[in-house]
C-alpha positions, 0 to 999 in steps of 0.5 A: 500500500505504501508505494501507491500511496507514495506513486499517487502523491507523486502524481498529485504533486510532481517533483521538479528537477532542481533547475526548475525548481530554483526558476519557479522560486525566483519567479514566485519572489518576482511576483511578490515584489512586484508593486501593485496596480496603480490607479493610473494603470489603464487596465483598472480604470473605468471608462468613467474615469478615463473621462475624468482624467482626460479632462483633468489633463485638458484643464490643467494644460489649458489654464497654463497656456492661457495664463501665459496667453493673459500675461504676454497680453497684459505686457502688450496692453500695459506698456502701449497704455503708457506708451500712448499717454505721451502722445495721447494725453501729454501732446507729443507729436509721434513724428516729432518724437520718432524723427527729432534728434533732441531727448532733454525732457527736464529742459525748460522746453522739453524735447522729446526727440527718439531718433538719436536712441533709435539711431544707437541701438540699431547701429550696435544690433547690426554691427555686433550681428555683422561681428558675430555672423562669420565666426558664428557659421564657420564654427557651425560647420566645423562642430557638425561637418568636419568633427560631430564629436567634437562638437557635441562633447565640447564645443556646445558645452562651452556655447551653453556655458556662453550663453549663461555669463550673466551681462554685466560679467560682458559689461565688466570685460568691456570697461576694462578690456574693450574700452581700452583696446578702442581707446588705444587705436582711436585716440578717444575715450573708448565709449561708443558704438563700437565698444557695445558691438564689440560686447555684444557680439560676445553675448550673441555670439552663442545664440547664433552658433547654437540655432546654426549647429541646429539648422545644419544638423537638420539638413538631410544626410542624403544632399550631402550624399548626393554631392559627394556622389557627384565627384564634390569634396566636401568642402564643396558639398557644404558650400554647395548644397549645405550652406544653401539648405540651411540658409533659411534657418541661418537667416532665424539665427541671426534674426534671433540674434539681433533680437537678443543684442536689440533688447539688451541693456546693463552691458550696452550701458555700462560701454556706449557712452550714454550720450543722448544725441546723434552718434558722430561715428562708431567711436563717439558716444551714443546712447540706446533705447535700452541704456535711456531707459534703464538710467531714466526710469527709476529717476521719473515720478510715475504718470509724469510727461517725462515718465510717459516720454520713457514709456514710448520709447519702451513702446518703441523697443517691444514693436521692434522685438515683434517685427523680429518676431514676424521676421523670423515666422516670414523666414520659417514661412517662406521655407516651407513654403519652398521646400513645399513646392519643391 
């Protein structure tokens, strides 16, 4: 009777090999250390509430992008409200303010003449982007055409540690580096035109050669192929089929450029000169719109003409930052556009 006994225990609760035995184990504990199904777990929520945390997930996200929306447009409306008061309620005339060559709003007959800001600022955004361009692309194509690794492990690194230096660190390297390099060639003071586009190419330097290192990365393997298929060097095949590929995405770089250096102010003010007139030459002292205001602002009682005057040219600054901004939709419209039709 034993050895049935023993047969039919056997049967009923078979012995695994040792192997076997050691894998169930292992998948027993594996399972018990297993975290239980979450809430969030598709397979046990209901159709109930799956509704529930898609509009949950609907309203959160929303209310963020109109709480943007509603700040940016707050901006908009606060600044051209107090822009307009000097035109509206002061009297200025709008000609006169962006065409006269005169700013002296404590005068015994204030003049409040825009051109001589708007003059300096676009002077050192187009000299410092003309600085920065060159060097901007060449060392794009050296970071992604002639050694990808280089570029990805060190160069753009040391771009993002670039772009982080605060402004007045550039300010300070230009009192005391720039101003007497320009003094030394020039015979002058050193403030001027040429100082702040020389210290701001340095701070747009980074945002040109990053969004250029992007753009050239995005140009498709196959056009570089196809050049050198066609008996190119490559040199010939970035001059020929890269560079004109990318130039719509270059042509934003330096748009977003320029925007940086348009709106920039500690730095720019601490090397122009802040001169509210004419600039004679690139060496002479001038003054920006951001310089103007940064020094004039803290010093004006609110709701003032000369308050108002300041406003205007802070009204002045942000049209200008959003024609950058559709300069910059144009050029990624217009790519479409041709890549579109081609």
């Amino acid at each position: 009777m034993a050895p049935e006994t023993s047969g039919a225990a056997a049967a009923e609760f078979p012995v695994l090999p040792v192997g076997l035995t050691g894998a169930a184990d292992r998948t027993a504990e594996r399972a018990a250390a297993a975290p239980a199904e979450t809430p969030l777990d598709p397979a046990v929520l209901s159709a109930p509430e799956k509704r529930r945390l898609e509009r949950r997930g609907k309203l959160l996200t929303g209310a963020c992008v109109f709480v943007v929306m509603g700040a940016v447009a707050a901006l908009i409306v606060s600044v051209a409200w107090q822009g307009l008061a000097a035109f509206l309620a002061d009297g200025v005339d709008p000609v006169a303010f962006l065409t006269g060559a005169v700013w002296a709003p404590h005068a015994g007959e204030a003049a409040y003449g825009a051109a001589p800001m708007i003059l300096g600022s676009l002077a050192v955004t187009a000299l410092s982007c003309a600085f920065a361009l060159p060097v901007s692309v060449a060392c794009a194509i050296y970071a992604v055409e002639v050694s990808p690794s280089f570029g990805s492990r060190v160069f753009r690194p040391v771009m993002e540690l670039l772009a982080g230096v605060p402004s007045v660190v550039f300010g300070l390297l230009g009192l005391t580096v720039v101003i007497p390099l320009v003094a030394d060639a020039t015979g002058t003071t050193g403030y001027g035109i040429l100082a702040g586009a020389v210290v701001l190419a340095f701070m747009v330097f980074p945002t040109i050669t990053s969004l250029t290192m992007d753009t050239l990365k995005a140009v498709p393997q196959s056009y570089r192929e196809a050049a050198l298929g066609l008996g190119l060097t490559r040199w010939q095949a970035i001059c020929g089929a890269v560079l004109p590929a990318a130039l719509p995405g270059i042509l934003t770089a330096l748009v977003m450029g320029m925007a940086r250096a348009f709106g920039e102010s500690l730095a720019v003010q601490m090397v122009v000169g802040n001169a509210a007139a004419v600039p004679s030459g690139l060496v002479g002292p001038a003054a920006t719109l951001t310089s103007v205001l940064t020094m004039g602002m803290a010093n004006e009682a609110p709701g003032t003409p000369a308050a108002h005057a300041l406003w205007a040219l802070a009204l002045v600054l942000l049209v200008m930052s959003l024609v950058f901004v559709g300069i910059v939709h144009w050029i990624g419209k217009r790519a479409e556009d041709r890549h579109g039709t081609a």
